[in-house]
N, C-alpha and C positions, 0 to 999 in steps of 0.2 A: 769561650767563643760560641757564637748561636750563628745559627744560618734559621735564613728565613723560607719555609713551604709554600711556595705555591697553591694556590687552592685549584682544585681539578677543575680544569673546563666543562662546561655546561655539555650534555651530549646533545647532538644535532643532529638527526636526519633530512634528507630532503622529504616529501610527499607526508610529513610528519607521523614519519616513522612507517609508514605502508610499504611491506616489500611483497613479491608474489609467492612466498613460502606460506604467509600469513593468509593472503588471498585463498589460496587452493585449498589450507585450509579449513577455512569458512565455508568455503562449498562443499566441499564433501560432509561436512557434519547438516548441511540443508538439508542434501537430498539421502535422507534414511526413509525406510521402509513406512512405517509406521506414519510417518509429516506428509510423506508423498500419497498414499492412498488417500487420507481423508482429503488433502486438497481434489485430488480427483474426485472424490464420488459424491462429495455435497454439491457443489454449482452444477456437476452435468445431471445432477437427480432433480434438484428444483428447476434449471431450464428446460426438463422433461416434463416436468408437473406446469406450468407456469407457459409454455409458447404459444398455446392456443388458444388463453384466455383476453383475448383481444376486444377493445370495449364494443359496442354497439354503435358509436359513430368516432367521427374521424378516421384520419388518414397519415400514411406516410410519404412524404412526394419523393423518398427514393429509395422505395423498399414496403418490406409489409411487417406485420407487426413483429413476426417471429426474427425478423432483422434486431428491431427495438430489443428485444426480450433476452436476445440471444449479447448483446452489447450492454447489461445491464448487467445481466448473471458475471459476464466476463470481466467485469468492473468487480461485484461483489465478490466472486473467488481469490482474484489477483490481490486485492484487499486484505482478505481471509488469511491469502497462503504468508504476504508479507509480514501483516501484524502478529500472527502466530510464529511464524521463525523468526523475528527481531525480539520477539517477547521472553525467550528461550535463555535472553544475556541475565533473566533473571537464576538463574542456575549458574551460568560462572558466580554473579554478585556473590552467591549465598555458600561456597566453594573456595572464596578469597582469591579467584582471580583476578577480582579488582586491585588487591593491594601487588599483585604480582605484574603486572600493566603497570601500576604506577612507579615500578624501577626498572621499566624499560625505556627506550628512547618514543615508543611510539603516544602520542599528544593525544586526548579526546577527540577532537577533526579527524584525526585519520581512522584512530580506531572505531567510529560512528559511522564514518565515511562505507568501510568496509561492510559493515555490518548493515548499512542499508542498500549496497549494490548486492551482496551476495542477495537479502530476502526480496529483493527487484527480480533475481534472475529466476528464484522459485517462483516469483508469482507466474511466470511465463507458462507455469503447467496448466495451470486451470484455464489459462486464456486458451492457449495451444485447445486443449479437451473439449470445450464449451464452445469457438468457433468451429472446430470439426463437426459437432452434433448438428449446427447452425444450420451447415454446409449440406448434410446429409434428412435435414429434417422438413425442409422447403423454405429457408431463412431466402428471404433476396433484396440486395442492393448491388447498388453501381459497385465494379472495380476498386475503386476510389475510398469510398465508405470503406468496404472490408479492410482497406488497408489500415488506413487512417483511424479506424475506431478501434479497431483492437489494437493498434501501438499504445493509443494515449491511455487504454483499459491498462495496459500491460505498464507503460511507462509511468501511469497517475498511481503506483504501487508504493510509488517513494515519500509519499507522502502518510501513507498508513506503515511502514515501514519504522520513518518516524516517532509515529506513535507507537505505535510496539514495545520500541526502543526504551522511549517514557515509562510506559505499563511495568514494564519490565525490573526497570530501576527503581519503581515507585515501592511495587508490591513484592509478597513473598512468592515463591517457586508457585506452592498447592493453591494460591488463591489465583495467581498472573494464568497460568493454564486452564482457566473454566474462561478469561475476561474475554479475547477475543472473540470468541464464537457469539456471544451473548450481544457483546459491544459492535459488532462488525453486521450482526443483523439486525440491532437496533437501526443502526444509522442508516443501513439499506433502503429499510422501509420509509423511512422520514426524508431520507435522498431523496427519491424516485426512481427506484432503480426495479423494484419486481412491480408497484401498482402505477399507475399514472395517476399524480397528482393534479389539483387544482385549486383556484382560491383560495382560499387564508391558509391549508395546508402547504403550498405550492412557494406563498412567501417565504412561511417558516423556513420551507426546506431549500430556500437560498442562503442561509447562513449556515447551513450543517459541513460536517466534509466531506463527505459524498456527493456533494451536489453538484460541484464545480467540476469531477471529473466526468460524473455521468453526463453531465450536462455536455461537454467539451467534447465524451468519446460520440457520441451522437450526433453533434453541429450538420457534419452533413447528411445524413440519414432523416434529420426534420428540417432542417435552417433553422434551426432553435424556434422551432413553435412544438406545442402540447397538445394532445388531441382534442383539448378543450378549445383551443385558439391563443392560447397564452405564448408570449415570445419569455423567452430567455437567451439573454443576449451573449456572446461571447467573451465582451470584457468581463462581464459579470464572475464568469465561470473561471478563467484567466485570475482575474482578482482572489475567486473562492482559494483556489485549486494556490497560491504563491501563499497568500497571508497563512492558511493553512498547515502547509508545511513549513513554514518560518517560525509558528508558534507553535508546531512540534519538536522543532530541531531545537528551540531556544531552550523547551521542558527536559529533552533529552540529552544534551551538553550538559546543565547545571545539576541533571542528576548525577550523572555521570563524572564530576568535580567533583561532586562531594564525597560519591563514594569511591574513589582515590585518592582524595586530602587534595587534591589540584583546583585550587580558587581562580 
């Protein structure tokens, strides 16, 4: 006589697989000693080098340059602090936490998920640091701007976050830890974030990823014009700033599959 075995059901979590043990976490390994300094002390060093170099013509219609400068750096830090702690998942990769994930119930969505809110909430250092400087340095705009510009500095994190994510899964431990510093000040410069662009540079750096958020945290601080005269429109930056992180998250998932056997 034979009896027939059931085959085990599928495990299912809700939030695919995200609980707040996992959460808490992820935060405590962001904020160590060592990740948190250097976030600090490069954007508040170059917004100290950098606020007073203001061009020779033009203008801001709600604020002055060191407004500009100080919205940029806090762009490039937040940037900084995201893609360098999302980049770090290359050290579980190479550790086989990846195969240890993939017998658990938690899905790549969630565990992606996680791992670019927590490096969201570290970028929140360099913003925090770089608008304080702003504040204390003669930075000025409307109420309105200071709010408004450093959220979307703070919140346009989740898109280099993303990319991190990628960096991370792609590459080895010793090569992924030199990439963002290097990578995250390339695209600065070609954004528009420490020089003000113009002309055939100015187009280029509509298609960069930097550009949609500098662009976006700024809107009210210029109405999206350049000191040159040049407008940059909001869908624009809108457009940059979605396609952006869509084709970072799609890089970041399929790494992310593979290195868990999860197609």
């Amino acid at each position: 006589m034979t009896t027939a075995t059931a085959a085990p059901a599928p495990r299912t979590s809700a939030f695919s697989g995200v609980n707040p043990t996992f959460v808490r976490y992820e935060l405590r390994r962001r904020f160590n000693r060592q990740t948190t300094i250097f976030t600090l002390l490069l954007p508040a060093v170059l917004y100290l080098a950098l606020f007073r170099t203001a061009p020779a013509h033009g203008s801001v219609p709600h604020g002055n340059f060191a407004a500009w400068m100080m919205i940029g750096i806090a762009v490039y830090g937040a940037a900084m602090a995201a893609t360098s702690s999302a980049a770090t998942i290359s050290v579980e990769k190479s550790v086989g936490w990846m195969r240890t994930i993939a017998l658990t119930p938690l899905a790549p969505p969630g565990y992606l998920l996680v791992k670019v809110l927590s490096s969201v909430v570290m970028a929140a250092v360099p913003v925090a640091i770089v608008g304080g400087l702003g504040a204390v340095t003669g930075a000025e705009a409307d109420a309105k701007v200071w709010v408004t510009s450093l959220l979307v500095a703070w919140l346009g994190a989740g898109v280099f976050a993303a990319l991190g994510i990628a960096l991370g899964l792609a590459l080895k431990p010793d090569v992924v830890m030199h990439m963002p510093g290097l990578t995250m000040t390339a695209l600065a410069f070609i954004g528009n974030l420490f020089i003000p662009l113009s002309g055939t540079m100015l187009e280029i750096s509509r298609y960069t990823p930097m550009y949609g958020v500098s662009t976006l945290a700024r809107y009210w601080l210029t109405d999206g014009y350049t000191f040159s005269g040049e407008h940059c429109g909001l869908a624009g930056a809108v457009f940059n700033i979605v396609a952006w992180f869509a084709g970072f998250s799609f890089m970041a998932i399929r790494r992310f599959a593979k290195s868990t056997g999860r197609q």
